[in-house]
C-alpha positions as CSV (number, residue, x, y, z in Angstrom):
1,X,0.0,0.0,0.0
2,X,3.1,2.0,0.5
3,X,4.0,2.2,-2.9
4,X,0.4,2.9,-4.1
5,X,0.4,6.1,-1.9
6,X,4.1,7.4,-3.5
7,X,2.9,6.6,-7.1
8,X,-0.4,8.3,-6.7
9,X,1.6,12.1,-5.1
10,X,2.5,14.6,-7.4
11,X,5.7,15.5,-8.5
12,X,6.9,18.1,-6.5
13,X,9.0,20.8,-8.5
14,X,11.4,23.0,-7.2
15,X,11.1,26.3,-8.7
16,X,12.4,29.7,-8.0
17,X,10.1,32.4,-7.4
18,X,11.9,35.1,-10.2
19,X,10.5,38.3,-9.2
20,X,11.4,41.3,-11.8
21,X,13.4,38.3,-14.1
22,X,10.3,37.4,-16.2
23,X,10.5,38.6,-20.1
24,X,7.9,39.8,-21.7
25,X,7.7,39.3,-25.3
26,X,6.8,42.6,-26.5
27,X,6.0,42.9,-30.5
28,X,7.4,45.9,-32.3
29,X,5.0,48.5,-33.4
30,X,6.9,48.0,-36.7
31,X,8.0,44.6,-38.1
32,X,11.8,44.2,-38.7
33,X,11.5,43.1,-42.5
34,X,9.6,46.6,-43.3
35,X,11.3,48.8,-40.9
36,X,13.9,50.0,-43.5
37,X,11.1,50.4,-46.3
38,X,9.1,52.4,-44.2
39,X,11.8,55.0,-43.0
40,X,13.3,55.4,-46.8
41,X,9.4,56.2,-47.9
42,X,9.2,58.3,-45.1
43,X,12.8,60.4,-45.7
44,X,11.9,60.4,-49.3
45,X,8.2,61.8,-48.8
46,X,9.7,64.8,-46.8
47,X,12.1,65.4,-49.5
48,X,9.6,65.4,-51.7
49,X,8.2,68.0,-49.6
50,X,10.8,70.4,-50.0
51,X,11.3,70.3,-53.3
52,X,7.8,71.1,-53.7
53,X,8.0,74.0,-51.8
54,X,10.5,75.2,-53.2
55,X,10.1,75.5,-56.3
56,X,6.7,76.7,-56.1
57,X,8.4,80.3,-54.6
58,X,7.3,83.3,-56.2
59,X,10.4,84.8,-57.8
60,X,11.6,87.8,-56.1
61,X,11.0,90.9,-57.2
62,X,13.9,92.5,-58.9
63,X,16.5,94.8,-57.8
64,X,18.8,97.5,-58.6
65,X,21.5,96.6,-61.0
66,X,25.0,96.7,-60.1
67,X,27.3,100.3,-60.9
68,X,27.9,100.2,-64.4
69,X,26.2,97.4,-65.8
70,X,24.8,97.9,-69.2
71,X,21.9,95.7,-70.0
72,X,21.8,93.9,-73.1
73,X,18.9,93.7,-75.6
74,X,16.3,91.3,-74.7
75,X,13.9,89.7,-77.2
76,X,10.8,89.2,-76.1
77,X,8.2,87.5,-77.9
């Protein structure tokens, strides 16, 4: 009857209590494979951007010319 009672007990496990050790698996806002693609759209959008906006400028009105210049002749047509 002895050994009935021994079979029939649980394994006992030893563990350690790991307070502040557990890892949490977090998952990246962004995967790693499209990380890279993302940022070059991203840097290449703003680029975009600028060039836009720049060369959409009014041009500046004009100034004064230099001490003596002499303007050429200019066609228009």
């Amino acid at each position: 009857m002895s050994n009935q009672k021994i079979m029939a007990q649980k394994p006992v496990k030893n563990r350690e209590r790991q307070i502040g050790k557990k890892n949490a698996n977090k998952k990246p806002f962004i995967d790693k494979r499209y990380k890279n693609i993302i940022w070059t759209a991203i840097i290449l959008i703003i680029l975009l951007i600028f060039f836009i906006i720049n060369n959409t400028k009014d041009v500046p009105d004009r100034g004064p010319y230099p001490p003596n210049y002499k303007p050429g002749k200019i066609e228009t047509r």
